[in-house]
C-alpha positions, 0 to 999 in steps of 0.5 A: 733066696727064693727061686724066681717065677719068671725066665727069660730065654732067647730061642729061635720061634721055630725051635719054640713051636717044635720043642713043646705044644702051645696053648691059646688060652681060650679067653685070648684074642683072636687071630688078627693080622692084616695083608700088610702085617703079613707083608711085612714079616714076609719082607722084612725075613725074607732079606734077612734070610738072602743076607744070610744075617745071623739073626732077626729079632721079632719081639718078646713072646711071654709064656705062662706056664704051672708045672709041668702043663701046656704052656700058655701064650699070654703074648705072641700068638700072632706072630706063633700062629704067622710062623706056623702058617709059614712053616705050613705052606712050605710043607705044601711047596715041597709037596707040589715039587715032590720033596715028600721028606722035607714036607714030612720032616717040616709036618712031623717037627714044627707043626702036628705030632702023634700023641702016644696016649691017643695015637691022634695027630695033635697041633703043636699050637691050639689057637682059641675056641673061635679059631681052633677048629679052623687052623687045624682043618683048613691050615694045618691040614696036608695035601696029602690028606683027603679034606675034612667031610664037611670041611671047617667053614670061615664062620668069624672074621678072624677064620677069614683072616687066616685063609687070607694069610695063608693065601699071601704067603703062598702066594709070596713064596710061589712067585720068590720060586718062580723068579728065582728058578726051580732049581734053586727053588727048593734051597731058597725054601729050607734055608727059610725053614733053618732060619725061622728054626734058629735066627728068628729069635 
């Protein structure tokens, strides 16, 4: 019997964007979740993570991939994308609260590794021509970088709308902390960290 093309494997998104880099093919659509899209995801995780369930499904994501080359997104760069915006301002938080190994560990697993051929910091995910350079630069990028020179303007429309993803989940995650207490601040963090690593699915 002939081995079957397609495979279908439940995996945490967290556990996806760290375990292989992902390409957005270039002629795929770009980024273009609104506030309420994002709204929306933060809310509906957020009390999934505070009622500890043992896990939340966010939809099917549908990977091609030839051989042993980058997979590429055929559906879900949205939701890949949102996720690593998320994972990204988390790193920041910690950074701001000094927390400097979280915010390393989340850098080094989820969102940018060392390729050992070039010895450059690549992206786990690559969006699309239009928005590449832009998440990377403006997104991806750790405070504790110094910013590009000169920095990546919002040149699309889809540019703008990942800053303002970026704002509302900072923005999101910030006043949870805030009211919450900073001592609990940084549990509050990883347990959203450990959930999109393994209960996102």
């Amino acid at each position: 019997m002939a081995k079957s093309p397609f495979k279908f494997e439940p995996k945490g998104i967290g556990e996806l964007i760290s375990g292989s880099r992902l390409f957005v093919p270039l002629n795929q659509r770009s980024y273009a979740w609104e506030e309420r899209n994002i709204t929306d995801l933060l809310q509906d995780i957020n009390a999934a993570v505070i009622n500890s369930d043992s896990d939340y499904f966010l939809g099917t994501i549908v990977l091609v991939q030839e051989d042993d080359k980058i997979p590429l997104i055929a559906d879900g760069q949205q939701r890949l994308a949102t996720t690593s915006i998320i994972l990204a301002r988390i790193r920041d938080i910690f950074y701001s609260i000094n927390r400097d190994p979280r915010a390393r560990g989340i850098d080094d697993m989820y969102l940018r590794k060392i390729d050992l051929d070039t010895e450059e910091t690549v992206p786990q995910l690559q969006l699309n021509t239009n928005d590449n350079e832009y998440f990377r630069a403006n997104i991806l990028r750790s405070p504790k970088e110094v910013a590009p020179s000169p920095a990546v303007p919002a040149v699309y429309k889809s540019n703008r709308l990942l800053h303002k993803a970026s704002v509302e989940i900072e923005k999101f995650f910030r006043a949870n902390i805030a009211n919450m207490g900073p001592a609990h601040g940084p549990d509050y963090l990883l347990k959203w960290v450990n959930f999109l690593k393994s209960k996102v699915s």
